[in-house]
C-alpha positions in Angstrom: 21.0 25.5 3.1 21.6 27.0 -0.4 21.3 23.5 -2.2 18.2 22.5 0.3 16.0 20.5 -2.5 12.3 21.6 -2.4 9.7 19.6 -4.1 8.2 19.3 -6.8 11.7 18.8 -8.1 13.2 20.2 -11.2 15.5 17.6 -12.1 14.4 14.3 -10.5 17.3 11.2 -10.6 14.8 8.5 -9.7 16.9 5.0 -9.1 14.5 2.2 -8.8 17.6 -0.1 -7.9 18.9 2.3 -5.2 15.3 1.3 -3.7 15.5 -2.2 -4.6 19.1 -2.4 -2.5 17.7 -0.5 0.4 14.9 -2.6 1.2 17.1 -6.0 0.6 19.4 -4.1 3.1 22.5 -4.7 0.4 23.1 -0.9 1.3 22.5 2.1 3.6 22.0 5.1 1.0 22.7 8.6 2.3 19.1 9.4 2.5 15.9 7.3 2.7 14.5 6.4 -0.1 10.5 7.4 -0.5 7.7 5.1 0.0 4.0 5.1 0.1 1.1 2.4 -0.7 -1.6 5.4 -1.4 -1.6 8.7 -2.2 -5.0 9.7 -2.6 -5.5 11.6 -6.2 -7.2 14.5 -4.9 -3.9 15.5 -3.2 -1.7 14.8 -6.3 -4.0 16.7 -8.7 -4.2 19.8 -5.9 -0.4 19.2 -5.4 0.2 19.0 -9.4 -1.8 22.3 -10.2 -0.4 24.4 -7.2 2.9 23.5 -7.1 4.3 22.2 -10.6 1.5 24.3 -12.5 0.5 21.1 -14.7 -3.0 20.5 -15.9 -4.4 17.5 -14.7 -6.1 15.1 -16.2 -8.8 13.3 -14.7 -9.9 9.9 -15.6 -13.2 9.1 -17.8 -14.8 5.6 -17.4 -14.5 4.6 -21.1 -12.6 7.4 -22.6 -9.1 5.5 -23.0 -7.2 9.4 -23.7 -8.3 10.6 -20.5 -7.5 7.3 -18.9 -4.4 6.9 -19.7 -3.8 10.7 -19.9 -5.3 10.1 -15.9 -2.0 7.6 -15.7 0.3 9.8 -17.3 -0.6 12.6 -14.5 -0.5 10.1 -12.0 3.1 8.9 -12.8 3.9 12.6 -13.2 3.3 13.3 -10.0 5.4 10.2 -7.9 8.5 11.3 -10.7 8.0 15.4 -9.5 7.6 14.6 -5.9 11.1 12.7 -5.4 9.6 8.7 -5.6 11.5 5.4 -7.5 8.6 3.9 -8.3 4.7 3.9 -9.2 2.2 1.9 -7.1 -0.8 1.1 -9.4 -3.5 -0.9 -8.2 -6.9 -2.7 -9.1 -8.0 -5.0 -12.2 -10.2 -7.4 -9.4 -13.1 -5.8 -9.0 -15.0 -7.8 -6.0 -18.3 -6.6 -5.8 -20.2 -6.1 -2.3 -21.8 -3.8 0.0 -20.3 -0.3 0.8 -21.9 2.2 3.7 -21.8 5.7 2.5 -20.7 8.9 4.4 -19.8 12.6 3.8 -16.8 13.6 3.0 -15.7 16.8 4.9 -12.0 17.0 4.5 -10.6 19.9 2.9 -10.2 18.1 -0.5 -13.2 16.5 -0.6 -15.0 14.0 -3.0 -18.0 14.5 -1.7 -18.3 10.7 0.0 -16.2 8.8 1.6 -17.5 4.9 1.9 -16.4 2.0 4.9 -16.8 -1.5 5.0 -19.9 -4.0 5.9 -19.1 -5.0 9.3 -22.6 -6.6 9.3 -24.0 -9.3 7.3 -22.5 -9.6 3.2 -22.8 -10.8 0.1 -22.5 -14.1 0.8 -24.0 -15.9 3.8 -25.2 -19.0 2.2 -23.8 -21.4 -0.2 -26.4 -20.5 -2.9 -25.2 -16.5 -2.4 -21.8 -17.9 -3.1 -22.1 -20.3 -6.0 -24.4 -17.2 -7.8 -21.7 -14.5 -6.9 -20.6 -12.9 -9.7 -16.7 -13.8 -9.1 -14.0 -12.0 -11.0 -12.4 -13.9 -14.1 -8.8 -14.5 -14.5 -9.7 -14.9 -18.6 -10.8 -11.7 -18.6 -8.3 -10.1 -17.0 -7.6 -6.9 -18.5 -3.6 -5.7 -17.5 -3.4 -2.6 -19.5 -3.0 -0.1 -16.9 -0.3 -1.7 -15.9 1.0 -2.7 -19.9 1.0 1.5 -20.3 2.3 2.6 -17.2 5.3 0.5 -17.7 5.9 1.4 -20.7 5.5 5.1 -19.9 7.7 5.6 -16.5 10.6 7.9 -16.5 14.2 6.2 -17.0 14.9 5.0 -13.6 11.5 4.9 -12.1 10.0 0.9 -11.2 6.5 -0.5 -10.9 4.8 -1.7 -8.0 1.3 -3.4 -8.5 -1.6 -4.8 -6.4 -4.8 -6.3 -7.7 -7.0 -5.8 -5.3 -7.4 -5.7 -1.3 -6.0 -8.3 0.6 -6.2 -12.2 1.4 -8.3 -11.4 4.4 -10.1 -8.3 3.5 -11.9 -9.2 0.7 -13.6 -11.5 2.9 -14.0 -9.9 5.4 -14.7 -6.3 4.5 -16.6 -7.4 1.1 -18.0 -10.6 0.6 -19.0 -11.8 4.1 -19.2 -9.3 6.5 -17.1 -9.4 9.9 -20.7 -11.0 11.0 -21.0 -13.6 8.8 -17.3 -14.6 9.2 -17.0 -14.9 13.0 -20.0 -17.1 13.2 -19.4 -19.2 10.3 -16.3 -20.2 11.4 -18.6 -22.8 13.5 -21.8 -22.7 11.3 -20.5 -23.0 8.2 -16.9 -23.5 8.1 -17.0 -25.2 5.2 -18.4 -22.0 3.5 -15.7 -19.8 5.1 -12.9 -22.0 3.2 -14.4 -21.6 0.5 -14.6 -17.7 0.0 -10.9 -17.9 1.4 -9.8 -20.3 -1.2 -11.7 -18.6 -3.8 -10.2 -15.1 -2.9 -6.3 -16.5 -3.0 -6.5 -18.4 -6.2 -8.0 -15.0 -7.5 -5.5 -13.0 -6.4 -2.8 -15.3 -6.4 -3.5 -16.0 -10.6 -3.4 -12.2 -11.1 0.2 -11.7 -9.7 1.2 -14.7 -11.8 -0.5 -13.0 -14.7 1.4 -9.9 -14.4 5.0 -11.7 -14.5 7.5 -10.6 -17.1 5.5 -6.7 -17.0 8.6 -4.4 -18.1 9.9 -2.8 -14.8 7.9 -4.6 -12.8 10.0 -4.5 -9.4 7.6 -5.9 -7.1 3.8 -6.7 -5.3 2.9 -4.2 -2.6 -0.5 -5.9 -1.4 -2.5 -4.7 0.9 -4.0 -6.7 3.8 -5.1 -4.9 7.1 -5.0 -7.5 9.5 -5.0 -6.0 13.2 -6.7 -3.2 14.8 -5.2 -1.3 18.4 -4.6 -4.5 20.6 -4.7 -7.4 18.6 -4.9 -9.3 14.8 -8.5 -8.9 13.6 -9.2 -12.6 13.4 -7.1 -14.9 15.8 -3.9 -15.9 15.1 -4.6 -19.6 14.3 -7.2 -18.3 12.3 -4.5 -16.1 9.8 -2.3 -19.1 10.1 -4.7 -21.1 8.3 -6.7 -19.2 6.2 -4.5 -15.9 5.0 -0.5 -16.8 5.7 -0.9 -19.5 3.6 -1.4 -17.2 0.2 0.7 -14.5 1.2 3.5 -17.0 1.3 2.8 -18.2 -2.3 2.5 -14.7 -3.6 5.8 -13.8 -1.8 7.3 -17.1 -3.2 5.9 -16.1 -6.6 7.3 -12.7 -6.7 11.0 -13.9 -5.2 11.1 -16.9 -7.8 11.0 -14.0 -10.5 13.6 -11.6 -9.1 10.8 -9.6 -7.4 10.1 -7.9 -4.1 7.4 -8.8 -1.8 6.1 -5.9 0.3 3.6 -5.7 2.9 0.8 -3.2 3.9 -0.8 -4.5 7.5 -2.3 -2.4 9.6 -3.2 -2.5 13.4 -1.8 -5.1 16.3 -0.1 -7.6 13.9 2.6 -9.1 16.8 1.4 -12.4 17.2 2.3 -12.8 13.7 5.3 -11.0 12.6 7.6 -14.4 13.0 4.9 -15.9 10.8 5.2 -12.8 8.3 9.1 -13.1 8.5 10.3 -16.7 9.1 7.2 -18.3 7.1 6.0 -15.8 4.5 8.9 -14.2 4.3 7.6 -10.8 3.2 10.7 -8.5 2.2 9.3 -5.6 4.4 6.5 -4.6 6.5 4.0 -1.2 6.0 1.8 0.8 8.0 2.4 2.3 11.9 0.3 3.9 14.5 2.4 5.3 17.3 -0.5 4.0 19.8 0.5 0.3 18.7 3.8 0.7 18.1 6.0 3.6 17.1 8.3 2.8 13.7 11.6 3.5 15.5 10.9 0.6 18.2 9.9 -1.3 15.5 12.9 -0.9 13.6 14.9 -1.6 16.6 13.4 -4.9 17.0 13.1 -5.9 13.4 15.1 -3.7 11.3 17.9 -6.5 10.9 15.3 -8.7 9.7 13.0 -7.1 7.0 13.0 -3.4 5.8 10.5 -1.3 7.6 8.6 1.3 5.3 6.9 4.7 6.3 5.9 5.1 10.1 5.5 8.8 10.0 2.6 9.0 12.4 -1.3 9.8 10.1 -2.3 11.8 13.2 1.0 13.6 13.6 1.2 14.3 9.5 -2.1 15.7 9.8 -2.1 18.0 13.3 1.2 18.6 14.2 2.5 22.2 13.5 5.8 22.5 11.4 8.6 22.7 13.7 7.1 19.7 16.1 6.6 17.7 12.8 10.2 18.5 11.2 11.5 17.2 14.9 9.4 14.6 15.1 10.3 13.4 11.3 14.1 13.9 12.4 13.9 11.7 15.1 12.9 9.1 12.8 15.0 9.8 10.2 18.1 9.7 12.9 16.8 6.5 14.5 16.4 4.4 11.6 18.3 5.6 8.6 22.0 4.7 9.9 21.0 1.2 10.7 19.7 0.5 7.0 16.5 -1.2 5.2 14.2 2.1 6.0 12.1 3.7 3.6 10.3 7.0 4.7 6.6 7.5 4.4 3.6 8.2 5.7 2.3 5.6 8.9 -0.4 4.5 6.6 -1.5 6.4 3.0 -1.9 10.2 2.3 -5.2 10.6 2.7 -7.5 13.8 1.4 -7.3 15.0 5.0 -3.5 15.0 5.3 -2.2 18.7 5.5 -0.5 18.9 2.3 1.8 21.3 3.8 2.5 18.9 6.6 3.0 16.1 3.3 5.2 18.6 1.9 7.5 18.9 4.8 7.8 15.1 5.7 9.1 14.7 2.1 11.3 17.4 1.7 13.0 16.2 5.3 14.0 12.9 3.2 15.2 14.1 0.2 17.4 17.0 2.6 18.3 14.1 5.0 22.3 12.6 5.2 23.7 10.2 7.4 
């Protein structure tokens, strides 16, 4: 156990194609590759100081030095803590209605916001035609321009725009309200705001090709919740799948992978997301839908599966339960290829950052 690598790591060897390989399930590495869609800042910069004993440095709307100083740290800390690649996201900003909260967890922000499940933004035609929608012209990629030209030798980009095909809807312009009854009052409206959001996000991705080490899209698209998709079926079908699979044929046509963040009860779509869409691999697990080793099982052969460590178990399990439980995983999936390991969902400012520790240091130690 002399050689047992602890993180932050000294030396990291990050290989972006290693990563690349694994999720095409081309090969079965020795040890899982690591994967996340979110880790929330507040951990890093806690993580960064205590840990690695490096200053921080916290973005300043406006202030491009401490903004991309804010990057710098942020690629710092994926590089120290054993990851191939960067996730950055935003640059559409969809504006809507937020509801506010305290924040309680240990690391805390001091509010934590959810979405309008009421009544939007829009709920008429006139709301819609004076919404102040997002421009593709003024697009402004330099997040992305800097981080790419600023990652580690070996280390990749992953990039999102924005939430998903069905969230932005949804969660920020209509409301879950508005939406379920206008699919008979006003369906004309509905198509609309879903063909407005996909050309959005659709003409960002195609914006963003030819980025230097730019490996792939991980979007972001919560679809499900415990039992079932969030919208029926039919409904996805028509309105959502449709996008995805042009942004998944967008990124494939340019030597790019196409990764998926879904959370909940996504089933009665997955041949959809695989056959039709053709997403490259699937994120995000709760072990009361489905536990990432069964999933595996069923689809592993398919698409890569990324993540699945339990949110609930990262967060409340004591040590020795967790390392088993992360073991278990780790021997269930790893030998039969196309796994990543990761959180079930995003590492959250209430994850034990002890637990987030361990489940990392269990990959990097782990071999077939």
């Amino acid at each position: 156990m002399k050689n047992r690598k602890k993180v932050p790591l000294e030396v990291p060897k990050p290989n972006i194609e290693t990563f690349c390989k694994t999720i095409k399930r081309e090969i079965i590495p020795s040890r899982p590759p690591l994967v996340e869609l979110i880790i929330d800042e507040a951990i890093m910069k806690y993580l960064m100081k205590q840990k690695a004993g490096v200053k921080w440095i916290d973005a300043v709307s406006g202030d491009m030095n401490s903004e991309r100083g804010n990057i710098k740290s942020i690629i710092g800390f994926w590089y120290r803590f054993g990851y191939d690649y960067v996730r950055l996201s935003g640059g559409l900003d969809f504006l809507g209605k937020k509801r506010i909260a305290s924040d309680t967890s240990s690391l805390s922000k001091g509010q934590r916001s959810w979405s309008e499940e009421g009544k939007g933004v829009i709920t008429s035609w006139d709301e819609f035609e004076k919404y102040p929608w997002p421009s593709l012209d003024n697009v402004d990629l330099w997040r992305y321009e800097f981080a790419s030209q600023n990652l580690p030798e070996g280390m990749g980009l992953f990039v999102c725009p924005s939430s998903g095909i069905l969230e932005v809807p949804l969660n920020t312009l209509l409301g879950y309200e508005t939406l379920a009854y206008g699919i008979y009052d006003q369906p004309d409206l509905i198509e609309a705001v879903f063909q407005k959001t996909g050309e959005l996000i659709y003409g960002f991705y195609k914006k963003i090709i030819g980025l230097p080490n730019l490996y792939g899209f991980f979007q972001g698209d919560d679809m499900g919740f415990k039992t079932s998709t969030l919208m029926s079926p039919d409904f996805l079908r028509k309105y959502v799948l449709p996008w995805h699979k042009k942004i998944a044929s967008l990124a494939h046509e340019n030597n790019l992978l196409y990764l998926l963040h879904a959370c909940g009860n996504v089933e009665d779509i997955m041949e959809d997301l695989i056959e039709d869409v053709k997403i490259d691999a699937k994120h995000s697990f709760e072990d009361t839908i489905i536990p990432v080793t069964k999933f595996h099982k069923k689809y592993g052969s398919r698409i890569a599966v990324l993540g699945g460590i339990d949110v609930d178990v990262l967060c409340r399990f004591p040590k020795d339960k967790l390392r088993a439980y992360i073991r278990n995983v780790l021997q269930e999936c790893v030998p039969k290829g196309g796994y990543a390991l990761g959180s079930g969902n995003s590492v959250a400012n209430y994850v034990s950052s002890e637990n987030y520790l361990i489940m990392i240091e269990e990959g990097l130690n782990f071999n077939i």
